[in-house]
N, C-alpha and C positions, 0 to 999 in steps of 0.2 A: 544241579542238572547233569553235570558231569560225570557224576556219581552215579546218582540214575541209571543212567544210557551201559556205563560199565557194566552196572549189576543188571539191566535190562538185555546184554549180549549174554552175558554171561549164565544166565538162568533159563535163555532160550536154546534149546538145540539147533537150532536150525542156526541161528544166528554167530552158538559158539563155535560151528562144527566149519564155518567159513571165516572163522576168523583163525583158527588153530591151523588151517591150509594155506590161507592167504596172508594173514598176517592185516586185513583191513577189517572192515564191517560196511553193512549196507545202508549209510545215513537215511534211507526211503523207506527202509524194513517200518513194519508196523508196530512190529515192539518198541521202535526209537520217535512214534511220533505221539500226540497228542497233547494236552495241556495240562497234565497230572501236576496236584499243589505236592512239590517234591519235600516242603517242610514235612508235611502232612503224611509222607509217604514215609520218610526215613524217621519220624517220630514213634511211626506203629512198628517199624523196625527196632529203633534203638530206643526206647523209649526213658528218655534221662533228665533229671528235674535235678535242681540247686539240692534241695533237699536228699536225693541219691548221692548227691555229690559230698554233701556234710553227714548222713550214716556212713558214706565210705570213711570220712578221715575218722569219724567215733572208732569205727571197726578198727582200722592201721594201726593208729596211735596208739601206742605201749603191747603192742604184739609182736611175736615173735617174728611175721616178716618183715616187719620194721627193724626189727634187732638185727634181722640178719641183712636189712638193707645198706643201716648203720655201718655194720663192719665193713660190709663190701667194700661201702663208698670210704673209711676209711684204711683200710690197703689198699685201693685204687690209687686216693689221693695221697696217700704218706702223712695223712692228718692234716690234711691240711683244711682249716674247717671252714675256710671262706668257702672251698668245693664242694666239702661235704654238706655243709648246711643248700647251696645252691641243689644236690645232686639225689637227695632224700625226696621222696614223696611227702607231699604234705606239711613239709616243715617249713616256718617263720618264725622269726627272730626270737619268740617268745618261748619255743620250743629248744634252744640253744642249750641252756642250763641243765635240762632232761636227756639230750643226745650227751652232751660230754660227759656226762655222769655214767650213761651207757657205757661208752669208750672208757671211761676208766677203771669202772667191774671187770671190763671183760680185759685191761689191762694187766689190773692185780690178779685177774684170776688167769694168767697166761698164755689165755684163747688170742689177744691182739701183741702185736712188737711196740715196744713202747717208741714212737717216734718226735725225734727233738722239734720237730713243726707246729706239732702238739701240744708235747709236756711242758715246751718252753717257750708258747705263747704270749705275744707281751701284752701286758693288761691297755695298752695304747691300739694294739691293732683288733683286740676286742672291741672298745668301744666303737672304734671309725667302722667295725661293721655293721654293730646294733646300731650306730647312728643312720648309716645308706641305708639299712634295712626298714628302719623306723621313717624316713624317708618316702623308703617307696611306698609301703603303707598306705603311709598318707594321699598322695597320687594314687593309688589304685580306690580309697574311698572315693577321693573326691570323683573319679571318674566314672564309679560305680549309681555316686548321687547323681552325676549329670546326668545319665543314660535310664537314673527311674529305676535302677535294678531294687533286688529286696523280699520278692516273693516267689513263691509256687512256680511259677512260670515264667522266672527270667531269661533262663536262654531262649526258650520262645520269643519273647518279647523283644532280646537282643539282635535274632535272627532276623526276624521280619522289619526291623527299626534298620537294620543294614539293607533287605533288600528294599523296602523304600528309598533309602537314598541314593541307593545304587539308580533307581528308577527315575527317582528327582535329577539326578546327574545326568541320565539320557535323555532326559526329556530338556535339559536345561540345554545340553549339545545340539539335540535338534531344532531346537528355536533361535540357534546362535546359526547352526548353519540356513538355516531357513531366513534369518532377519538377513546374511549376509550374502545369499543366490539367490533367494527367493525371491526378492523384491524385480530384480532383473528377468526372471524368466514369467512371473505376472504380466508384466508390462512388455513382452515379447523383444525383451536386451533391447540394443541400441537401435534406430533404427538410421541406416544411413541412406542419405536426400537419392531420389530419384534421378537419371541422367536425363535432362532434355534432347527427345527424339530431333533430329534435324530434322524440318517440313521441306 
């Protein structure tokens, strides 16, 4: 929604042309109201599926901006590959043995410095990272199974699975504050005894 309303100032004249002078927007403006399903809106916008998301890593993976991401990240990091692995697009844990092998071509071939973080990685703090890697892994399936993902239309499905609960949460807050003032102003609060008029 928030988002929305940005691109809804931002796309009106009228609305950008008062906000570029004042620095506010007109919450009443007609561009900022109505009940637009904003999933729906920003879908026809960006339109992006699991499936875009895994041709993108087919595309990446073993291309040249990935090579050249490789490097970046390591002379960024000094080789240091707990970063670099973190710092790469698209990379896990199973992808490790293909980046360092990059890193090492392009070592012997004296495009990168050779650095001692690297070359003199001890075969103990490789494993402790495949193992946390291998780890999370696992917590990201198992979280993937709970939530039903899998197909064509998981972020869809992820999205709208959040605003329901979001929805179930207000609706739970209102019945909490409702079971907990509501009962008193039913019953017109307390009511305290009348004074006897003196005759």
């Amino acid at each position: 929604q928030i988002l929305g309303k940005v691109y809804a100032v931002l796309s009106d004249a009228k609305q950008r042309a008062v906000y570029d002078e004042t620095g506010t927007v007109d919450e009443d403006s007609e561009v900022l109201q109505g009940d637009r399903d904003w999933l729906e809106y920003w879908q026809l916008l960006f339109k992006l599926t699991v499936k875009d998301i895994e041709d993108f890593q087919k595309s990446y993976k073993n291309s040249e901006e990935e090579l050249e991401d490789v490097k970046a990240a390591y002379l960024n990091f000094e080789g240091n590959m707990d970063r670099i692995m973190e710092s790469v697009m698209c990379a896990d844990y199973t992808d490790e043995p293909r980046i360092r092998e990059m890193i090492e071509r392009a070592i012997d071939s004296g495009e990168l410095p050779s650095y001692k973080a690297f070359v003199r990685e001890s075969k103990k703090k490789m494993m402790s990272r495949r193992r946390r890697a291998e780890k999370e892994a696992k917590e990201a399936k198992k979280i993937k199974d709970e939530l039903g993902l899998g197909g064509e239309n998981d972020l869809q499905a992820l999205i709208q699975r959040r605003s329901k609960d979001r929805e179930r949460e207000m609706d739970d807050f209102f019945a909490q504050l409702e079971a907990k003032y509501g009962n008193n102003a039913k019953k017109g609060g307390k009511k305290t005894p009348a004074k006897k008029r003196k005759t």
